[in-house]
N, C-alpha and C positions, 0 to 999 in steps of 0.2 A: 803515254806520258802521264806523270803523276801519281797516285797512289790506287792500288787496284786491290782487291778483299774475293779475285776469282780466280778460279783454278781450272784448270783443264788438263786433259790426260790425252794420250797416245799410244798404237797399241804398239809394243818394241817390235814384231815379228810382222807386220803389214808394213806398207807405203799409205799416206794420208794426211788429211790435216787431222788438226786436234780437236776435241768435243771437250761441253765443259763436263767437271765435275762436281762442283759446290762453290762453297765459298769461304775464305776466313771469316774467323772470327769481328773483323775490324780491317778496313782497306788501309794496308800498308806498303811503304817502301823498302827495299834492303832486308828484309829477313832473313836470317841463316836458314839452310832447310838441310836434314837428314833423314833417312828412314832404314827401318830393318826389312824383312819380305812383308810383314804384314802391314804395317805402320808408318808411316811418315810423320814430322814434325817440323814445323816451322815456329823460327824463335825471334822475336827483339826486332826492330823496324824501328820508320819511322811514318809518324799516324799523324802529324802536322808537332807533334812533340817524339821523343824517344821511348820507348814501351819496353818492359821486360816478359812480355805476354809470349808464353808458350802454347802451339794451338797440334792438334792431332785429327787425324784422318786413318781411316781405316781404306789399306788401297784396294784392296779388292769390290770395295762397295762404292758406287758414288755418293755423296753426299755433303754435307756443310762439316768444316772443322768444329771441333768444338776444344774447351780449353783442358789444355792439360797440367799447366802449373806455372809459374815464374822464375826466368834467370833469376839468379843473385843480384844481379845490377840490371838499370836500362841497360841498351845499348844497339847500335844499329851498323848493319856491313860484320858484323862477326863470320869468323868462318865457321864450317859445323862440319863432322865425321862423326861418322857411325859406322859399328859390325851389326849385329842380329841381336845383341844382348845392352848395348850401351850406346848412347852420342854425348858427343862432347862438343861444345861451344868456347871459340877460342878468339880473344881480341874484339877490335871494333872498336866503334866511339862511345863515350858516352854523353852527349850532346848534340846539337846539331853542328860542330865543326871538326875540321880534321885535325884538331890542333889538341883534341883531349882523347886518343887515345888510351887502352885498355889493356891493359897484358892476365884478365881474368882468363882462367879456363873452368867453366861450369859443365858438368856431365847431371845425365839423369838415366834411369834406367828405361827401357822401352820396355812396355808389356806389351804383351803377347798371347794370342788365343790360338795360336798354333797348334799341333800336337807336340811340338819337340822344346815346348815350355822358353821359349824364345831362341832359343837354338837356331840357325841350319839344319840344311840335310848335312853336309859333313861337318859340321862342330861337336852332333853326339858322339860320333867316333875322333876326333882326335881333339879332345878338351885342352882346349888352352890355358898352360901352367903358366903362371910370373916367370920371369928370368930379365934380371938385371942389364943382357944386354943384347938378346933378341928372343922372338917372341914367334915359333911358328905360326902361321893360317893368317888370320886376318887377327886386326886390332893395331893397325900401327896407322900414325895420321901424320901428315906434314903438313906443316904453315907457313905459308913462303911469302916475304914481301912486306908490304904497306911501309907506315909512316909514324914516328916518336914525337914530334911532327918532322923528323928530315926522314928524306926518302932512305928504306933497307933494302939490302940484298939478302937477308938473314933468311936461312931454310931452316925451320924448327922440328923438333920431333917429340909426339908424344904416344904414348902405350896406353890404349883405347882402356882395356880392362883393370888399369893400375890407375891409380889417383896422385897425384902429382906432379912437381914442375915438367917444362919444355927442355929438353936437351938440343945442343945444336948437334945439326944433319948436316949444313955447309951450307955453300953458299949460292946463290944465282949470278950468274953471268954480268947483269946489269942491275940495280936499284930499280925500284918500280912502286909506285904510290898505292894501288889498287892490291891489298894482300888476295891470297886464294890458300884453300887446302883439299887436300886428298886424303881417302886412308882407303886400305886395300881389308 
């Protein structure tokens, strides 16, 4: 309960519990988080007010976040999607109620100490070109749900590598107040 500034990790390929690994920047609630193979990011909470504080983590190492830059706006409960090259931060509030809503979508680029210069192993071989109306490999996100303040059904779509509005993708089954997103 309440606002928590620790992290722990898990190893994918065991059974176990989880060990920590550092700590944010500042114990928050609701943070978006994405990450590439190397990097993670966690963005916007809520710290007893609303933050636009962007914090990073190198996954391979444990260790404390440190900061990486600021949203465009506060805001808390955003969704977030990432490929290996980009994340993007989409919606949430900007206040503490649900009643002020956001239809921002801010990206930032992930750096990367990788060898394949933030790449995957397969994105050197098949570079992902623009295209108007799909987009091979990865870099596609959906946003489904939340609240104008009335409840959506709306599934949105955006193209990870391209800067620009949300297209509609259709719709969910039911309205639902709690938004979420994906991107492959």
């Amino acid at each position: 309960p309440g606002k928590q500034d620790q992290l722990q990790f898990v190893t994918i390929a065991s059974t176990g519990n989880t060990s920590d690994f550092g700590d944010l920047t500042s114990a928050r609630s609701v943070p978006a988080g994405v990450s590439s193979t190397t990097k993670a990011l966690y963005a916007g909470g809520d710290t007893g007010s609303v933050v636009n504080t962007i914090d990073t983590i190198t996954i391979a190492a444990t260790g404390n976040a440190v900061d990486f830059g600021d949203l465009t706006a506060v805001r808390k409960g955003a969704g977030g999607d990432s490929n290996n090259t980009k994340a993007v931060f989409l919606g949430g509030n900007t206040v503490n109620d649900a009643a002020t809503p956001t239809n921002i979508i801010d990206f930032v680029t992930i750096a990367s100490s990788d060898s394949h210069g933030g790449l995957g192993e397969d994105e050197d071989y098949f570079f992902q070109r623009p295209s108007a109306t799909y987009m091979p490999g990865s870099g596609r996100a959906l946003s489904f749900g939340g609240s104008t303040p009335t409840l959506l059904n709306v599934i949105d779509l955006i193209h990870i590598p391209t800067a620009g509005n949300a297209s509609d993708f259709g719709d969910l089954l039911l309205i639902t107040a709690s938004g979420g997103s994906n991107s492959s």
